[in-house]
DOTOR-970181 format. One record per atom (N, C-alpha, C): residue in three letters; x, y, z. Coordinates in steps of 0.1 Angstrom, whole numbers, plus 5000, padded with zeros to 4 digits. Each point is the difference from the previous one (the first is absolute). Last residue first. Example, Ala and Ser with C-alpha at 12.3 -4.5 7.8 and 13.67 -1.06 7.14 Angstrom:
ser512849785071 ser500950115000 ser499250115008 ala500349434999 ala499150125000 ala500950125000 
***
This chain:
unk551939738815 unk499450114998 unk500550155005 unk502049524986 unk500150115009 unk499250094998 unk501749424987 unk499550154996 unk500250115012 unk501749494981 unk500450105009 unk499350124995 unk500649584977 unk500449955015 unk500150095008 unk497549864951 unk500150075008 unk500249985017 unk500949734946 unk499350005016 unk500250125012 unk499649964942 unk501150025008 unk499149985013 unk499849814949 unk499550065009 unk500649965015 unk501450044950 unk500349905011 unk499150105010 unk500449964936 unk499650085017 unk500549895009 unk500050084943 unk500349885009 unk500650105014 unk496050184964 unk501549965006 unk500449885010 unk496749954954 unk500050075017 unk501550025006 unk498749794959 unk500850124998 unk499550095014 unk499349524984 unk498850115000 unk500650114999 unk503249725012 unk499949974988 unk498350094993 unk503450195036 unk499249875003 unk499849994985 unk503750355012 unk498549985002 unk499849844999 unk504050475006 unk499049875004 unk499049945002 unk501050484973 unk500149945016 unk500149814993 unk499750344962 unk500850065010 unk500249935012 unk497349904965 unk501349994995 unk500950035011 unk495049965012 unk500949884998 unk501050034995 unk497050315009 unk501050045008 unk500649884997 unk496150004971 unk500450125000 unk501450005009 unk497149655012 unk500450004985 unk500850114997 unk497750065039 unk500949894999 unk500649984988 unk496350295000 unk501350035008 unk501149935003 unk496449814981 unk500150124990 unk501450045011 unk497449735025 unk500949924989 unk500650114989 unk497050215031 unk501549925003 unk500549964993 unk496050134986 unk501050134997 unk501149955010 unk496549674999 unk500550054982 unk501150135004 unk498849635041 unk499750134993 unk500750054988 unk500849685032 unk498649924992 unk500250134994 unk502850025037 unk500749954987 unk499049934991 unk498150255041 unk500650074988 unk501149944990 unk497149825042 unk499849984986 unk501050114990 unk500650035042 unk500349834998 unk499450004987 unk499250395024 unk500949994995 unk500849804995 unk496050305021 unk499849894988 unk501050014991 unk498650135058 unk500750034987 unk499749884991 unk499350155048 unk498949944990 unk500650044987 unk502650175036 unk499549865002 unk499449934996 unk502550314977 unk498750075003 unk500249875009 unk504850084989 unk498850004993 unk499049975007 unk505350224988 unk498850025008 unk499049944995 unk505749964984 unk498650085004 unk499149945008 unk505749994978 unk499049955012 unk498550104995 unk505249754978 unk498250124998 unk499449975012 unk505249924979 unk499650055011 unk498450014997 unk504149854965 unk498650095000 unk499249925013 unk505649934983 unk499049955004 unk498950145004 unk504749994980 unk498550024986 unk498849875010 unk504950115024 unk499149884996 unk499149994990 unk502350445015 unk500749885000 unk499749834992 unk496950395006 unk500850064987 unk501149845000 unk495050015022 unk501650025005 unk500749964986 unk495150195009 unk500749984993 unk501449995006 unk494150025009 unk501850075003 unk500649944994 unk494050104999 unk501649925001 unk501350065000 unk494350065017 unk501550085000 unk501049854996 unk494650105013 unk500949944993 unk500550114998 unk495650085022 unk501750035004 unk500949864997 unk495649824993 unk500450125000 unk501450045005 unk495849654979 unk501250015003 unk500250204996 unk496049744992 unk500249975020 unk501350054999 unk497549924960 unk500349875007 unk500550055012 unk499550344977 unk498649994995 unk500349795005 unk503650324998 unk499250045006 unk498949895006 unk502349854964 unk500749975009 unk499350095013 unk498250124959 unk500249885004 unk500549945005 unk500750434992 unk499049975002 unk499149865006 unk504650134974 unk499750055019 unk498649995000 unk500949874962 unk500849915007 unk499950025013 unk498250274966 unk498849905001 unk501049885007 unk502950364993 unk499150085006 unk499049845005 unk504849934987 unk498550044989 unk499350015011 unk505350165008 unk498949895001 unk498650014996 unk504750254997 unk499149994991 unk498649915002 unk503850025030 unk499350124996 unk499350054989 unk502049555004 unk499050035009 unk499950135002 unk502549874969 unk499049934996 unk499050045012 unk504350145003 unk499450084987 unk498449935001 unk503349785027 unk499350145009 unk499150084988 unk502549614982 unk498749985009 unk499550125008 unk503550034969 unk499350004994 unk498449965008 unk504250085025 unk499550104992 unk498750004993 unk502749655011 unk499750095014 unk499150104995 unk501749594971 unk499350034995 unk499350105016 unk504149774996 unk500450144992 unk498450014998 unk500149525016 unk501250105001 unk499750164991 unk495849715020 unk501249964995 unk500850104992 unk496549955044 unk500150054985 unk501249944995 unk496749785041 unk501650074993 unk499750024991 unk497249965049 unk500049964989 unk501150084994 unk497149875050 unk501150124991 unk500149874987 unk496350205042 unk500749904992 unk501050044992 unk495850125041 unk501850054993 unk500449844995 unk494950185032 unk501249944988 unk501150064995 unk495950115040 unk500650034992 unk500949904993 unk494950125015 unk501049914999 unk501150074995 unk495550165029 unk501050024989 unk501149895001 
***
């Protein structure tokens, strides 16, 4: 099992409207992220900074590298672009985080 954490930003007054979006999340979204190896995802939210915390879990054999090829990513992407930091594709603009410390 691998794990990852990266973090990414919403932009101002839009706290709310992103936790709205993701308890609404499209069903054919969890699936597909399943369905590449990824699991126990969890993001966080520092209220101070509007920086987004995400860490999750993936298969050793995962086909999570392809998921920004995928029609209902980019759909996703497109969709959370008003609200976050994004790339011109409308991916977010991410920093993958180096893990200096675990604990079972």
């Amino acid at each position: 099992m691998i794990r990852q954490a990266f973090k990414m930003k919403i932009k101002p007054g839009f706290e709310q409207e992103y936790k709205r979006r993701h308890d609404e999340i499209w069903p054919v979204l969890v699936k597909e992220l399943e369905a590449a190896g990824v699991s126990d995802y969890s993001i966080y939210l520092d209220e101070e900074t509007l920086t987004l915390f995400a860490f999750q879990k993936l298969k050793d054999h995962n086909a999570s590298a392809a998921l920004p090829e995928t029609e209902i990513v980019k759909k996703w992407w497109s969709y959370m672009s008003d609200i976050m930091e994004t790339n011109p594709d409308h991916s977010p603009m991410s920093t993958t985080l180096p893990e200096v410390f675990h604990m079972d």
